[in-house]
N, C-alpha and C positions, 0 to 999 in steps of 0.2 A: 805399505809400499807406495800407495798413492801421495804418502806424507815427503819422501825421500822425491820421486819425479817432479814435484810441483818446486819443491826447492832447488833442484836444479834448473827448471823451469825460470822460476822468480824467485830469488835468494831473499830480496831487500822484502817482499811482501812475506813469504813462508817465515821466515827470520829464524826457523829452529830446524832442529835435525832430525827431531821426534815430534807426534805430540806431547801434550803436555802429561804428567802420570796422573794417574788416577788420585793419587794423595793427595798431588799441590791443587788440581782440583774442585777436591770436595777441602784443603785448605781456603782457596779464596770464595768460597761458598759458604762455607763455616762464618768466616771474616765477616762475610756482607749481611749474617742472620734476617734472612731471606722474608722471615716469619710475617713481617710487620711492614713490606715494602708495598709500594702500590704501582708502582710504573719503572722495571729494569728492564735496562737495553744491553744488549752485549754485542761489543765491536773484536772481531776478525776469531768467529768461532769456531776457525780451522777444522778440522775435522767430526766439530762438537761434542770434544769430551765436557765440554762444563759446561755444553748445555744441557746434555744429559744432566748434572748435576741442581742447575738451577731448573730445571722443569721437575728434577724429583721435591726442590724446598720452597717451590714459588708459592703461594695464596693461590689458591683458582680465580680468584676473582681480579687477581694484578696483573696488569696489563706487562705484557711480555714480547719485543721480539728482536734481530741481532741483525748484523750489518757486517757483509764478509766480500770481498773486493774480488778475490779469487773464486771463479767458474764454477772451479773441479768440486773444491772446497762448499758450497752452499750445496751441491747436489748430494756429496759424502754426512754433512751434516744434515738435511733432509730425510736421506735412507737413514741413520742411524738415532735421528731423534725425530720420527714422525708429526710426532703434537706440537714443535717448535715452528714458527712463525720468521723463516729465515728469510733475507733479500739479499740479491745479487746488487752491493751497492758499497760506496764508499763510505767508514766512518765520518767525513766532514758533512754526510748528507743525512745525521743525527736530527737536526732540528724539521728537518722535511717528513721523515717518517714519522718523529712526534706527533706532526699535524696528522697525518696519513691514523695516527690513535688517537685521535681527540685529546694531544696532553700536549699541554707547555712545556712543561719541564718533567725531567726524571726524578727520583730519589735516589737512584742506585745504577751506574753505568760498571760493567764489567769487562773488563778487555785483557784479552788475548793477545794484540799488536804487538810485534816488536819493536819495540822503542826504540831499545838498545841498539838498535840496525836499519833508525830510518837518520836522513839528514834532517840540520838544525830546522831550516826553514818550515817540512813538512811536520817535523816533531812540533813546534809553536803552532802550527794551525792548527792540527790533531786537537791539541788541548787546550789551547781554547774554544774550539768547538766544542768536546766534554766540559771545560768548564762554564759556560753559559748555556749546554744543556741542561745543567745541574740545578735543582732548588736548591735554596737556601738551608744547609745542615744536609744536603747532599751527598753521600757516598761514589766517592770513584776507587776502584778497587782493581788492582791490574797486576801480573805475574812482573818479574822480571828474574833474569837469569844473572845468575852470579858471575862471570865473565864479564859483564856488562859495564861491573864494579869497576875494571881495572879500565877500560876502556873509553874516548872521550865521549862516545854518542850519551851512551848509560851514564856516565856523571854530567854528563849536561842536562839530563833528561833528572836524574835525581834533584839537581839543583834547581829547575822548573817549578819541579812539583810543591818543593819545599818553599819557593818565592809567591806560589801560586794559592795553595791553598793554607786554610789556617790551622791545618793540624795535618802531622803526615805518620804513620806507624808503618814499622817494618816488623813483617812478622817472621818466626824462626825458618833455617833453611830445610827445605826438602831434600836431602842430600840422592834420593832414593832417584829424584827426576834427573832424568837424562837432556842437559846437564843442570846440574845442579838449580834451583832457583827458589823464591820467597813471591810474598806479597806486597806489595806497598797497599795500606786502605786509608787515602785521602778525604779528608771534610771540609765539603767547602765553607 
């Protein structure tokens, strides 16, 4: 319920109708093979279904924590994932919190955002800020929804990614997420 008010609330930050399901989830967790990371951030972890997810495949010893813009949303993922490390904070302020873990950069950014449902300008800062988070052979790994496809934010945003980094995979659809969605896992 808290997922449906906040999106009436704030459309362009909530950007979906649900959270995300459980499968596409532990899909883009699967994607990032958690095993071997040393420092993932995760931007707009809504209600924290996948950080439940990454706090169940993270290393104990890798530095972990996420960045969610919405109030309601860092409290709901707090009660629901205890041992996660959340802040009440903008994704553009990635490079801040790095400092705030003693890391320069990440290997592994995970995002929830929706892309597909911000404007151009915001979309460009967004990712460039994940892309100069990123080390070198960096992982950025992000939901997007299939509606998205048809629409210009989501192919602007596909054709970013694709000028941006030097390898982009699209992994199969979750037909089962409400609605429908994949992953894109970029390397920079």
């Amino acid at each position: 319920m808290i997922f449906l008010s906040q999106l009436f609330k704030s459309p362009i930050e909530t950007g979906a109708i649900a959270p995300t399901s459980k499968k596409l989830s532990q899909l883009i967790v699967a994607s990032a093979n958690l095993s071997n990371k040393r420092c993932v951030v995760e931007l707009g972890p809504g209600t924290g279904v996948f950080t439940r997810e990454i706090i169940k495949n993270i290393p104990e010893a890798s530095e972990y924590f996420s960045l969610e813009i919405n109030e309601e949303f860092v409290k709901e993922t707090k009660l629901n994932n205890p041992k996660a490390t959340v802040y009440h904070a903008s994704a553009k302020d990635i490079k801040k919190y790095l400092t705030k873990h003693n890391q320069v950069k990440s290997d592994c950014i995970i995002s929830g955002l929706p892309w597909g449902a911000l404007a151009e300008d915001v979309q460009v800062d967004l990712l460039d800020e994940v892309y100069d988070s990123l080390e070198e052979g960096g992982e950025f790994l992000t939901i997007a929804l299939l509606q998205g496809l048809v629409f210009p934010p989501g192919r602007r945003f596909k054709k970013a990614i694709k000028e941006k980094f030097r390898k982009v995979e699209k992994t199969k659809i979750v037909w089962s997420n409400i609605p429908p969605g994949f992953v894109y896992h970029c390397i920079k």
